[in-house]
PDB file with one MODEL, atoms N, CA, C and O in Angstrom:
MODEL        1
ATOM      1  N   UNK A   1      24.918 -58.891  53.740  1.00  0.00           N
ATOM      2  CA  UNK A   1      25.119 -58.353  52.405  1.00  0.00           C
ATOM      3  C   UNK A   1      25.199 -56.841  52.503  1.00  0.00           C
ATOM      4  O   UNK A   1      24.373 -56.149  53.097  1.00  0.00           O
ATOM      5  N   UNK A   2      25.957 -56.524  52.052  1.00  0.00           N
ATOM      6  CA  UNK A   2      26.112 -54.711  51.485  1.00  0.00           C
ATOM      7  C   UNK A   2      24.988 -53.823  50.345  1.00  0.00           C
ATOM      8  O   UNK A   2      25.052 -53.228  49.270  1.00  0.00           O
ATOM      9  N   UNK A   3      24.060 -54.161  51.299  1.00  0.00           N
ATOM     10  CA  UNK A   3      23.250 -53.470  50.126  1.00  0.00           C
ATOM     11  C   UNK A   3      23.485 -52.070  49.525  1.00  0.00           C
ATOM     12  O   UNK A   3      23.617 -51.868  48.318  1.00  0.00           O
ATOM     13  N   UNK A   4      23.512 -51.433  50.169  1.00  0.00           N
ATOM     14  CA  UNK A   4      23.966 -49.783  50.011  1.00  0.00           C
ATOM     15  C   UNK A   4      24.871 -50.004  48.921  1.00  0.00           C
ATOM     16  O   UNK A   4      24.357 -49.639  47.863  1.00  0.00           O
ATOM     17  N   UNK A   5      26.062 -50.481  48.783  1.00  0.00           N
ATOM     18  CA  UNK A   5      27.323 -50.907  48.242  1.00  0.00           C
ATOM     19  C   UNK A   5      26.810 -51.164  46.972  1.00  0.00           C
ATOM     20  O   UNK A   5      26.810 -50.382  46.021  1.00  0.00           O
ATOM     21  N   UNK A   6      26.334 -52.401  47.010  1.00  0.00           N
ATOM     22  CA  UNK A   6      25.716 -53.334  46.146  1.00  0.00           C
ATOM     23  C   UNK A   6      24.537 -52.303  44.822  1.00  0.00           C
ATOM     24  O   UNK A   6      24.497 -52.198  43.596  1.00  0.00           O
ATOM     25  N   UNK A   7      23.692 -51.694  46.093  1.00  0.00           N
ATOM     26  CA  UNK A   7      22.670 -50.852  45.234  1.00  0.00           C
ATOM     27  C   UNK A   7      23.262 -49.667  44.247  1.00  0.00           C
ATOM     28  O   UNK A   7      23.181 -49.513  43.029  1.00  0.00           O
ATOM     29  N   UNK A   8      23.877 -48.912  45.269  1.00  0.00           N
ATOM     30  CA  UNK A   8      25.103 -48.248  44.486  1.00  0.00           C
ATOM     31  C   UNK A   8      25.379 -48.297  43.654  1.00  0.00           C
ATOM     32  O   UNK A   8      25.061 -47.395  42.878  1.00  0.00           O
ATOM     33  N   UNK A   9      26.350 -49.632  43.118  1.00  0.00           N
ATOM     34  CA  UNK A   9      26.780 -49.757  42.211  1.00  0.00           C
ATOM     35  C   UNK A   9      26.382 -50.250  41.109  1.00  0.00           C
ATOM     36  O   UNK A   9      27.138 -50.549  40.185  1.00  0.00           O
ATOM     37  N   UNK A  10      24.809 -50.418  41.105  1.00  0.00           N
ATOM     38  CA  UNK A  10      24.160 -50.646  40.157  1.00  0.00           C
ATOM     39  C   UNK A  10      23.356 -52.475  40.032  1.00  0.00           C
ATOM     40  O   UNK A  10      22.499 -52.915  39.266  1.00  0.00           O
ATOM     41  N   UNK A  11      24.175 -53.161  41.230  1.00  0.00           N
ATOM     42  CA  UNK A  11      24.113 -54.233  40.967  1.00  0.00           C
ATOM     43  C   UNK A  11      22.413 -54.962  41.668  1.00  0.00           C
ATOM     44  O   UNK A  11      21.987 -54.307  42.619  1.00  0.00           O
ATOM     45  N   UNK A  12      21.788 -55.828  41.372  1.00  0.00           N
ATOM     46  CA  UNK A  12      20.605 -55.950  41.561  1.00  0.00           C
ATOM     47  C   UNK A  12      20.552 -56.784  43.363  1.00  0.00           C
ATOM     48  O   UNK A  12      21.199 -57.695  43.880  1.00  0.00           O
ATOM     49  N   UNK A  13      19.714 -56.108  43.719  1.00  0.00           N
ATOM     50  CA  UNK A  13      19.981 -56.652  45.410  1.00  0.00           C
ATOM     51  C   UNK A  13      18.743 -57.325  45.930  1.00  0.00           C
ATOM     52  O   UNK A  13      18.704 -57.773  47.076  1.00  0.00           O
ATOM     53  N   UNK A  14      17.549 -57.411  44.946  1.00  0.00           N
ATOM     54  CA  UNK A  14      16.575 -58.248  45.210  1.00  0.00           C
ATOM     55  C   UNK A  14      16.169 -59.437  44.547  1.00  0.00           C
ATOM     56  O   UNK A  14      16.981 -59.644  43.645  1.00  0.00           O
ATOM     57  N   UNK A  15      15.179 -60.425  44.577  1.00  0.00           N
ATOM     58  CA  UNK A  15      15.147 -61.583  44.247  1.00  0.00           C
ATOM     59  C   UNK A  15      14.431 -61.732  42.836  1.00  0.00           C
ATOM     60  O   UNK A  15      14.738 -62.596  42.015  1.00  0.00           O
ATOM     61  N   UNK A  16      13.418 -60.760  42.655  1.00  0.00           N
ATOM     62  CA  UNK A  16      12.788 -60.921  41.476  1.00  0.00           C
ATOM     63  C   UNK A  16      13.624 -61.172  39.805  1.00  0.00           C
ATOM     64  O   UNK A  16      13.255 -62.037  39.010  1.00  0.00           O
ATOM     65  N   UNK A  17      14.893 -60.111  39.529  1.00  0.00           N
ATOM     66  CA  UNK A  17      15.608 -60.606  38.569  1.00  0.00           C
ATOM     67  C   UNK A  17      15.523 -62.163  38.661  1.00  0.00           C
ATOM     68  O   UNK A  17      14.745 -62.708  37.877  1.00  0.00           O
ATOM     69  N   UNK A  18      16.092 -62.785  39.356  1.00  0.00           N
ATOM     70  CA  UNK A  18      16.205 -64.430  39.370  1.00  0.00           C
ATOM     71  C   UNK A  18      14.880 -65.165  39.318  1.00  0.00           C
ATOM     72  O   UNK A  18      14.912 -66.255  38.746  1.00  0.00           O
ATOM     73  N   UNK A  19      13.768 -64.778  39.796  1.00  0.00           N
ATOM     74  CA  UNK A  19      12.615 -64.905  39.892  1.00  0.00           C
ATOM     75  C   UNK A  19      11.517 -65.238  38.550  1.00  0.00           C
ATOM     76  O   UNK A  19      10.705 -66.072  38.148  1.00  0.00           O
ATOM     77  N   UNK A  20      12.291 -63.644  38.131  1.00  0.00           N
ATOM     78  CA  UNK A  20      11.653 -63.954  36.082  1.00  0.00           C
ATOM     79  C   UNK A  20      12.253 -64.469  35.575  1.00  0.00           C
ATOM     80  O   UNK A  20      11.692 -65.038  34.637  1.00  0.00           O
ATOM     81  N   UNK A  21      14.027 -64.774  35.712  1.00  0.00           N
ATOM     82  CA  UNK A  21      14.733 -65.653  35.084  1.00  0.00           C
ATOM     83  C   UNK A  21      14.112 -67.440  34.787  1.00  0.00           C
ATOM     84  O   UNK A  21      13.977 -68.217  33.842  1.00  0.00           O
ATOM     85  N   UNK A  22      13.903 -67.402  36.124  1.00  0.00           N
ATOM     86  CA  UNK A  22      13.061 -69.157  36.520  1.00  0.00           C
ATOM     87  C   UNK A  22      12.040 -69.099  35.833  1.00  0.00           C
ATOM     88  O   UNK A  22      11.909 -70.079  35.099  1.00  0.00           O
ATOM     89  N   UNK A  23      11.216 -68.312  35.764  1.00  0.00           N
ATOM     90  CA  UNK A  23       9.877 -67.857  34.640  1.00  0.00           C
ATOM     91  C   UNK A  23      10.404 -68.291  33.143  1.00  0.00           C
ATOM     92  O   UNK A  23       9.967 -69.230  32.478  1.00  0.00           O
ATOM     93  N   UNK A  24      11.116 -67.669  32.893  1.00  0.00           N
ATOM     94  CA  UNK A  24      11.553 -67.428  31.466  1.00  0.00           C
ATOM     95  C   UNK A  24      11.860 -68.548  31.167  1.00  0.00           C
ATOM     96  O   UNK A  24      10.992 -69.116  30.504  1.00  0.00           O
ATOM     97  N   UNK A  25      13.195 -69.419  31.483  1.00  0.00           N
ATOM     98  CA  UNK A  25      13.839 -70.112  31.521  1.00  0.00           C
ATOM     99  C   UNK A  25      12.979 -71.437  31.522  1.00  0.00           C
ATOM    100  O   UNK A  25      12.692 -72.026  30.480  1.00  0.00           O
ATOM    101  N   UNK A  26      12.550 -71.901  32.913  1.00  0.00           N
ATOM    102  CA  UNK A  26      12.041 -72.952  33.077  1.00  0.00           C
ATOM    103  C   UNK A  26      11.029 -72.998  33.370  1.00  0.00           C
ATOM    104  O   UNK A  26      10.949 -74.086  33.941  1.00  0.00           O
ATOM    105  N   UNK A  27       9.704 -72.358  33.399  1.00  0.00           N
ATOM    106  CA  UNK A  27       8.524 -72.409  33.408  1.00  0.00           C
ATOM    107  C   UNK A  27       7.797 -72.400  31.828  1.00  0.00           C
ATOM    108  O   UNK A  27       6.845 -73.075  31.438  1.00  0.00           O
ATOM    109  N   UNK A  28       8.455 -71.577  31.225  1.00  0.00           N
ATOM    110  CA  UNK A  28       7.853 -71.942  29.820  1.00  0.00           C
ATOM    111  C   UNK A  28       7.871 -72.608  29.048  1.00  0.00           C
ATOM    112  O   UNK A  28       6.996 -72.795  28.203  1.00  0.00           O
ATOM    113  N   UNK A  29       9.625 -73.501  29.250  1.00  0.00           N
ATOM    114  CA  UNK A  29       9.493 -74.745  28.351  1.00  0.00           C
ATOM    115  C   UNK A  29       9.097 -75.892  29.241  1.00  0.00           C
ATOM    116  O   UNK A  29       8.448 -76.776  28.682  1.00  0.00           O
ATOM    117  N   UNK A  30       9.323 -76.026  30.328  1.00  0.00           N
ATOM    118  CA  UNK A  30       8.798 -77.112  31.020  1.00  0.00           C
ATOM    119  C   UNK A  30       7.994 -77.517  31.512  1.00  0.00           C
ATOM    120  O   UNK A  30       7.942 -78.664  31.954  1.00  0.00           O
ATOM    121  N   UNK A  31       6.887 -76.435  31.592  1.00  0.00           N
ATOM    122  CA  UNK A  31       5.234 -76.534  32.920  1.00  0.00           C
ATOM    123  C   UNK A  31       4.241 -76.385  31.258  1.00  0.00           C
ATOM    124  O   UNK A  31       3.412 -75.497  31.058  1.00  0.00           O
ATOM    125  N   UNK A  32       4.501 -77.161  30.545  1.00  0.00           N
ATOM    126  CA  UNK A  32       3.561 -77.204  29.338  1.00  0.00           C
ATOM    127  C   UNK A  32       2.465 -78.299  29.968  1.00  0.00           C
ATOM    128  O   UNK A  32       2.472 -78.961  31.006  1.00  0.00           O
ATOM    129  N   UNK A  33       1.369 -78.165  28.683  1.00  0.00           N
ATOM    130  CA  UNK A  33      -0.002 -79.261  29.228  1.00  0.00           C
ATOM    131  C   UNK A  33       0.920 -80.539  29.390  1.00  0.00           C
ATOM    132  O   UNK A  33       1.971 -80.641  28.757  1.00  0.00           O
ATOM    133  N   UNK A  34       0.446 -81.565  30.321  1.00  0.00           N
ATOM    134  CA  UNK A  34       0.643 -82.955  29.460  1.00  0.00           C
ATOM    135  C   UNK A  34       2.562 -83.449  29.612  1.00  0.00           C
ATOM    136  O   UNK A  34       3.031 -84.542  29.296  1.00  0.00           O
ATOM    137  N   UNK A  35       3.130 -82.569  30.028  1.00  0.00           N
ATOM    138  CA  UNK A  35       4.512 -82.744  29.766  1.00  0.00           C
ATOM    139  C   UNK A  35       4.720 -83.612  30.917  1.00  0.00           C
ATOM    140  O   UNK A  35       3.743 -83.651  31.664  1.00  0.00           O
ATOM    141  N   UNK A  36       6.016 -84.531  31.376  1.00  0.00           N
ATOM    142  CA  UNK A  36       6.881 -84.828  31.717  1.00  0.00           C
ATOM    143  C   UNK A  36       8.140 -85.518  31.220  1.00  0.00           C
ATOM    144  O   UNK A  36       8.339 -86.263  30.261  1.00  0.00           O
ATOM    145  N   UNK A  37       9.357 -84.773  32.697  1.00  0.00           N
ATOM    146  CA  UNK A  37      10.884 -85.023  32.579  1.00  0.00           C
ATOM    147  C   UNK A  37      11.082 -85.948  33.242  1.00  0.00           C
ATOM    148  O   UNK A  37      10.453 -85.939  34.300  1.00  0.00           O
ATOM    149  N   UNK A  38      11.711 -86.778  33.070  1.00  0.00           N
ATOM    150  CA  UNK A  38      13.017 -87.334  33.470  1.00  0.00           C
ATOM    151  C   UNK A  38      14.195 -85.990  34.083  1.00  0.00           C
ATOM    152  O   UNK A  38      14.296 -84.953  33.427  1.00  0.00           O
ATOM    153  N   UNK A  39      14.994 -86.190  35.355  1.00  0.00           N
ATOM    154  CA  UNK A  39      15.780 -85.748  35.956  1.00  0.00           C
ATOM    155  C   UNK A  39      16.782 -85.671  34.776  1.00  0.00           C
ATOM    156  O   UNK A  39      17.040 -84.522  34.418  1.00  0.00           O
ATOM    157  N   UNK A  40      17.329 -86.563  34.179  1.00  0.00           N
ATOM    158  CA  UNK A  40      18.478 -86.550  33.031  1.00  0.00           C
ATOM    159  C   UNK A  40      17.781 -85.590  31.718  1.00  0.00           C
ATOM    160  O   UNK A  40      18.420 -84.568  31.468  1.00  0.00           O
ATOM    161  N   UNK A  41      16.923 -85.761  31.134  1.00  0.00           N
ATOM    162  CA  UNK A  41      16.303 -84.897  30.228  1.00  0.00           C
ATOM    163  C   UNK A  41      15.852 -83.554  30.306  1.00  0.00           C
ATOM    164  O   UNK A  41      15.775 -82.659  29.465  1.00  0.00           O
ATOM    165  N   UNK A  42      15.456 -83.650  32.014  1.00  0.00           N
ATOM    166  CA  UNK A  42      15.129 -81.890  32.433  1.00  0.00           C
ATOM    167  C   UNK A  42      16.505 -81.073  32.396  1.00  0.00           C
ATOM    168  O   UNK A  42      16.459 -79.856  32.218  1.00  0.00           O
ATOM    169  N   UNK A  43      17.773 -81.755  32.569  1.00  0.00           N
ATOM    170  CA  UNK A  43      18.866 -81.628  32.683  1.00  0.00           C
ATOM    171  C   UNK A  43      19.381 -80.979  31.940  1.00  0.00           C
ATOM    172  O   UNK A  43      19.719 -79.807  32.102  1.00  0.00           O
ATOM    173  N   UNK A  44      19.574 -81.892  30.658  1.00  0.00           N
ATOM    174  CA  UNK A  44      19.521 -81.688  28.905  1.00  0.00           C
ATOM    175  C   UNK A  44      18.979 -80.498  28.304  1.00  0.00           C
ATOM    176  O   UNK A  44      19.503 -79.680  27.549  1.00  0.00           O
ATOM    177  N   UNK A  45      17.801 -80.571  28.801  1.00  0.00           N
ATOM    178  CA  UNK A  45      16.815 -79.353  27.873  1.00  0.00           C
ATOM    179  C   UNK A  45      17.301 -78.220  28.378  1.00  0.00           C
ATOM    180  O   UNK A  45      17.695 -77.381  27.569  1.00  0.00           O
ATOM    181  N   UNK A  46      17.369 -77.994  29.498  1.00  0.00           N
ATOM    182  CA  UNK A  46      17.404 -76.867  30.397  1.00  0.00           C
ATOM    183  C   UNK A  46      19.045 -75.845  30.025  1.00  0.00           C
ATOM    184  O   UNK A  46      19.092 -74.620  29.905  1.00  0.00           O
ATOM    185  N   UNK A  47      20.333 -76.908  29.906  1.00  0.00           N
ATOM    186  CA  UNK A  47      21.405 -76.803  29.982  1.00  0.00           C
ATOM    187  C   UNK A  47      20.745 -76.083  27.789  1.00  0.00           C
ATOM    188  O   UNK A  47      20.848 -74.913  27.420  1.00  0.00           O
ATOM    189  N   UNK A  48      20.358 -76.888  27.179  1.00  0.00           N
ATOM    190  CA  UNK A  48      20.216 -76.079  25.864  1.00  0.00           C
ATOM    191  C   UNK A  48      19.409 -74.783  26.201  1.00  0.00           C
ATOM    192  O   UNK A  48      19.868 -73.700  25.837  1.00  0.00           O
ATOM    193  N   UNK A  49      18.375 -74.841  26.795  1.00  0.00           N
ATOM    194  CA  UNK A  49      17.570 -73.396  26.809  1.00  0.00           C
ATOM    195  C   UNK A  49      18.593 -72.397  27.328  1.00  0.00           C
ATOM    196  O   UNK A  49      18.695 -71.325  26.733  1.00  0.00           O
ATOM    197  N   UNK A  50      19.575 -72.721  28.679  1.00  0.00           N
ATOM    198  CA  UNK A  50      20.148 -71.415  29.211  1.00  0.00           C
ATOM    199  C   UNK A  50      21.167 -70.628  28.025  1.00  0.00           C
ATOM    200  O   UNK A  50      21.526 -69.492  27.714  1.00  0.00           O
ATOM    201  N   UNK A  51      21.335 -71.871  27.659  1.00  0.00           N
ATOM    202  CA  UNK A  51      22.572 -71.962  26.369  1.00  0.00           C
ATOM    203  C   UNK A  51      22.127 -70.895  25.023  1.00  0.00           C
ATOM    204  O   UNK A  51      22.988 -70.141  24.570  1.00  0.00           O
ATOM    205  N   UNK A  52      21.201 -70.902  24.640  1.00  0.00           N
ATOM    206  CA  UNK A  52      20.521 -70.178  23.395  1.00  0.00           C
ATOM    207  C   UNK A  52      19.757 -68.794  24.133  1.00  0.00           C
ATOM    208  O   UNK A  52      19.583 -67.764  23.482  1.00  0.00           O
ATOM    209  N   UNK A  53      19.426 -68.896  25.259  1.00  0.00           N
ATOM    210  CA  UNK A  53      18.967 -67.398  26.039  1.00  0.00           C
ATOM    211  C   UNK A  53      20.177 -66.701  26.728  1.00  0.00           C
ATOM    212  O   UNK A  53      20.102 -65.574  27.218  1.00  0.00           O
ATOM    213  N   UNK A  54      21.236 -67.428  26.724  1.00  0.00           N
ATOM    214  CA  UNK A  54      22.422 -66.573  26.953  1.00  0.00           C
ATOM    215  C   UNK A  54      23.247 -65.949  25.698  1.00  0.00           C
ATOM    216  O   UNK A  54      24.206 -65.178  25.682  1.00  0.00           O
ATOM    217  N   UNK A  55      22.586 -66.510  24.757  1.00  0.00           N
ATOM    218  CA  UNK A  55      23.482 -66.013  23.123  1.00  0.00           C
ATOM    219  C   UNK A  55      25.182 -66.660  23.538  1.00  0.00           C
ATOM    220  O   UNK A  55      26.177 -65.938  23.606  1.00  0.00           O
ATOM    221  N   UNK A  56      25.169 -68.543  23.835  1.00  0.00           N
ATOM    222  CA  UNK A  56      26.237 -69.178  24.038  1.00  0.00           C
ATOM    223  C   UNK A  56      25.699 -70.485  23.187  1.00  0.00           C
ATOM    224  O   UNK A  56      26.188 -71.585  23.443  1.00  0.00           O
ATOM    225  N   UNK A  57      25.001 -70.392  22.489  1.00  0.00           N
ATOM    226  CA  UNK A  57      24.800 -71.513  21.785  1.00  0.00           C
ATOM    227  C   UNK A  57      25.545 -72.201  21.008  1.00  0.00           C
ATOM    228  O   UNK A  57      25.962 -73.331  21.262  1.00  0.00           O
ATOM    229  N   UNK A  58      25.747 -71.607  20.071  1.00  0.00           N
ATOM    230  CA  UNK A  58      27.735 -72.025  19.581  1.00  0.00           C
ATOM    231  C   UNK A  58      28.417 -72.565  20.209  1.00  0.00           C
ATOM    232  O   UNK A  58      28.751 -73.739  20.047  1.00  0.00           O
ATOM    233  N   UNK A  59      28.946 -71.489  21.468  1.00  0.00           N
ATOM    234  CA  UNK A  59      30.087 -72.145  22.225  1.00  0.00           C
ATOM    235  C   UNK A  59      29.259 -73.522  23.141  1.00  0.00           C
ATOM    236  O   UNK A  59      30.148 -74.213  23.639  1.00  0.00           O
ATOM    237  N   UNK A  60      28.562 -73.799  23.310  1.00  0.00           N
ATOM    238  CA  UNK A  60      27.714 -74.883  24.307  1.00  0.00           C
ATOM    239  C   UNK A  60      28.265 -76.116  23.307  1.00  0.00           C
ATOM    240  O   UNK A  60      29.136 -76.958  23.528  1.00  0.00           O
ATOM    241  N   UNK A  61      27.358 -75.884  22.032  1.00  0.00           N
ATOM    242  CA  UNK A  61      28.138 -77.167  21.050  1.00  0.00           C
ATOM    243  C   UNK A  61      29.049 -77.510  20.804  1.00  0.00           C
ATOM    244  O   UNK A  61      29.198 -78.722  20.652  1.00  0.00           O
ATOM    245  N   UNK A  62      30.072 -76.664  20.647  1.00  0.00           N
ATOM    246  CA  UNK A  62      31.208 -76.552  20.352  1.00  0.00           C
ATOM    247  C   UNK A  62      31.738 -77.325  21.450  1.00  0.00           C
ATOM    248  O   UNK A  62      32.362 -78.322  21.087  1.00  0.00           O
ATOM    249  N   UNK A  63      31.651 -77.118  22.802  1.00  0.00           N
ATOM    250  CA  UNK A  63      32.228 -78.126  24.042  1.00  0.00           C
ATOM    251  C   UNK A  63      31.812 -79.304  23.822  1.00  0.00           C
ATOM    252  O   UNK A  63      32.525 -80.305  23.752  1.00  0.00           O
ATOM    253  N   UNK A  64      30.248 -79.239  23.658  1.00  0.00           N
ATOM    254  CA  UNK A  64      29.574 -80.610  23.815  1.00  0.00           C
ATOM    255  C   UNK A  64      30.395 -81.400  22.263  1.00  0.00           C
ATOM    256  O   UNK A  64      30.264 -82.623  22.284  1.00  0.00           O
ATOM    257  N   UNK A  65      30.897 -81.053  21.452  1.00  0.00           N
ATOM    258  CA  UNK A  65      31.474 -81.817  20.556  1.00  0.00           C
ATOM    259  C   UNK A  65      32.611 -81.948  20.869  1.00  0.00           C
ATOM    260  O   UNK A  65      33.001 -83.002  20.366  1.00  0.00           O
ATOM    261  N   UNK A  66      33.608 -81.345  21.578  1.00  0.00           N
ATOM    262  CA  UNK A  66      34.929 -81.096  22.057  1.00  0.00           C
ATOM    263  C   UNK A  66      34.974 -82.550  23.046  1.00  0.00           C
ATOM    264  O   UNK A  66      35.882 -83.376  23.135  1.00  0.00           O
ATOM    265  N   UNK A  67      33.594 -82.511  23.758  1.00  0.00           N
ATOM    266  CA  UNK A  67      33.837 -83.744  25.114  1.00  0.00           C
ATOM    267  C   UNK A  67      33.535 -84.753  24.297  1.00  0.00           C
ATOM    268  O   UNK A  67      34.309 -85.693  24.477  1.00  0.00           O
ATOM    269  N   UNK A  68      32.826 -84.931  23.568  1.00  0.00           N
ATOM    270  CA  UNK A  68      32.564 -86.623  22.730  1.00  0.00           C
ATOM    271  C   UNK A  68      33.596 -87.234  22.108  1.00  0.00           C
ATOM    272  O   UNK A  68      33.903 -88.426  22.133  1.00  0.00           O
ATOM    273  N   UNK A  69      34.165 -86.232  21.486  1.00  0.00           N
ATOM    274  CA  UNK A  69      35.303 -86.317  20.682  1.00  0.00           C
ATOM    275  C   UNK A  69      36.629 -86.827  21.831  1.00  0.00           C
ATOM    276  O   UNK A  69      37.254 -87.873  21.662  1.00  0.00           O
ATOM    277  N   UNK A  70      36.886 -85.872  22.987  1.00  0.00           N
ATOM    278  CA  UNK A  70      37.622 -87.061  23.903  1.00  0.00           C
ATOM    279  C   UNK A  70      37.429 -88.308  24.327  1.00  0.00           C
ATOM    280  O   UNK A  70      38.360 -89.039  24.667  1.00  0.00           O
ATOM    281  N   UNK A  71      35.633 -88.809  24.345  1.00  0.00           N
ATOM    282  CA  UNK A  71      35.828 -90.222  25.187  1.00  0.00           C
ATOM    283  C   UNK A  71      35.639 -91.237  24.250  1.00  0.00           C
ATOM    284  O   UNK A  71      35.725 -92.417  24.592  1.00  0.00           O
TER     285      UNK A  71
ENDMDL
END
């Protein structure tokens, strides 16, 4: 990897960004008391959480109604 390059230009060259992301993302809605997923439901939830913490929530539904509507 080009770090120099990389650092340079502003872009993030260590692991922690992604690190708190996994925090944010999937440790807070999913490592609750008492909880368990299903592989298909961790799936589900997860694909809505990135969806509404990316400010793509709209467009997420909008597909997910777009694909039902084809089959």
């Amino acid at each position: 990897m080009r770090y120099r390059y990389f650092r340079d230009h502003g872009y993030f060259i260590g692991s922690g960004v992604v690190e708190a992301a996994c925090k944010t993302v999937v440790a807070q809605r999913l490592k609750g008391s008492g909880m368990h997923w299903s592989e298909k439901g961790l799936s589900h939830i997860l694909s809505i959480r990135t969806a509404l913490l990316s400010r793509r929530y709209e467009e997420f539904w909008r597909s997910r109604l777009t694909l039902s509507m084809a089959a």
